[in-house]
C-alpha positions as CSV (number, residue, x, y, z in Angstrom):
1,X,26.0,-2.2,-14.9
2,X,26.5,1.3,-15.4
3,X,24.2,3.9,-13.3
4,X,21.9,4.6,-16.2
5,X,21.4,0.8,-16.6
6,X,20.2,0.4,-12.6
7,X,18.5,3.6,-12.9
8,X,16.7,2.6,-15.7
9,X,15.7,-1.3,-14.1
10,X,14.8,0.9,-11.1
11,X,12.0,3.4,-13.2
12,X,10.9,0.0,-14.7
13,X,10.2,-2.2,-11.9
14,X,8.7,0.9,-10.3
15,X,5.9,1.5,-13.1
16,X,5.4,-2.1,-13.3
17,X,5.0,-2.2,-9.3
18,X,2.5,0.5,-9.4
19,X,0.3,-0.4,-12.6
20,X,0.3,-4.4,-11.6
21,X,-0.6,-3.2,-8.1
22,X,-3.5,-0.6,-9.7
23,X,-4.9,-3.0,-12.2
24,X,-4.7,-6.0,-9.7
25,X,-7.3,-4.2,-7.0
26,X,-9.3,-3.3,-10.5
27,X,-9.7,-6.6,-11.3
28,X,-10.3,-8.1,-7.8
29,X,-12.9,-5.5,-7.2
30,X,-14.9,-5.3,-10.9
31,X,-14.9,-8.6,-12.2
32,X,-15.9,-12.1,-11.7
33,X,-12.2,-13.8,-11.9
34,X,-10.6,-15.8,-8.5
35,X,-8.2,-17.2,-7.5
36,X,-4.6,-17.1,-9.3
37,X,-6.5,-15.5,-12.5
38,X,-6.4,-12.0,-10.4
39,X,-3.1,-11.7,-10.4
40,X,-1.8,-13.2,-14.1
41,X,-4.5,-10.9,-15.2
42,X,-2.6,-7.7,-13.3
43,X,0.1,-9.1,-14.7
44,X,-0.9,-8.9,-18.0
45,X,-2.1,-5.7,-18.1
46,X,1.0,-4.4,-15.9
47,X,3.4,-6.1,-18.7
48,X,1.7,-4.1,-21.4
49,X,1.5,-0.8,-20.2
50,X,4.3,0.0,-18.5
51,X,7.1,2.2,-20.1
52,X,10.1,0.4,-21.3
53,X,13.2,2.2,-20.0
54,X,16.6,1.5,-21.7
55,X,20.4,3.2,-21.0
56,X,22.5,3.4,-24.7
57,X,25.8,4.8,-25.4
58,X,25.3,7.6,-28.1
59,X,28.3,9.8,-29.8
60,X,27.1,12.4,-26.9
61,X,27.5,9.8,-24.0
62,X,25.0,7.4,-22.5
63,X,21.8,8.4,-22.3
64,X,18.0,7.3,-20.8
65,X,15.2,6.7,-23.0
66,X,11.6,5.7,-22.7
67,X,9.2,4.4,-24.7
68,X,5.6,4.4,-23.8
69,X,2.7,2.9,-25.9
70,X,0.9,6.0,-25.4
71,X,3.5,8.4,-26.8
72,X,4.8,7.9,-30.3
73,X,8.3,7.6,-30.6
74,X,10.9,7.7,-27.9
75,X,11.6,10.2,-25.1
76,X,14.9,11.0,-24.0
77,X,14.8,11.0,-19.9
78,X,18.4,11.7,-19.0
């Protein structure tokens, strides 16, 4: 794995991390579900919105780019 590829696993699990943690305490806290249904349901949710890193090799060199279901298109991180 090159150091864009870990870098961009590392940004990845990160948003994951935070938005399955986030959405788990929302759904403990605001509705009815138990049990093992808390966290598939973070889960879920987490899987969805997180942004989707990925390193390619371009003509210009390997570079980082995001895409986000909130932002059209991609974004080029690094």
């Amino acid at each position: 794995m090159t150091k864009l590829q870990v870098r961009a696993f590392i940004y990845q699990l990160g948003c994951f991390a935070i938005l399955f943690t986030l959405f788990r305490y929302i759904v403990a806290h605001y509705t009815a579900l138990t049990g093992f249904f808390v966290p598939l349901t973070a889960f879920a949710i987490g899987t969805l919105l997180s942004p989707k890193f990925q390193a390619v090799k371009t003509k210009d060199g390997e570079k980082l780019f995001m895409k986000w279901i909130f932002i059209k298109g991609l974004r080029v991180i690094g």
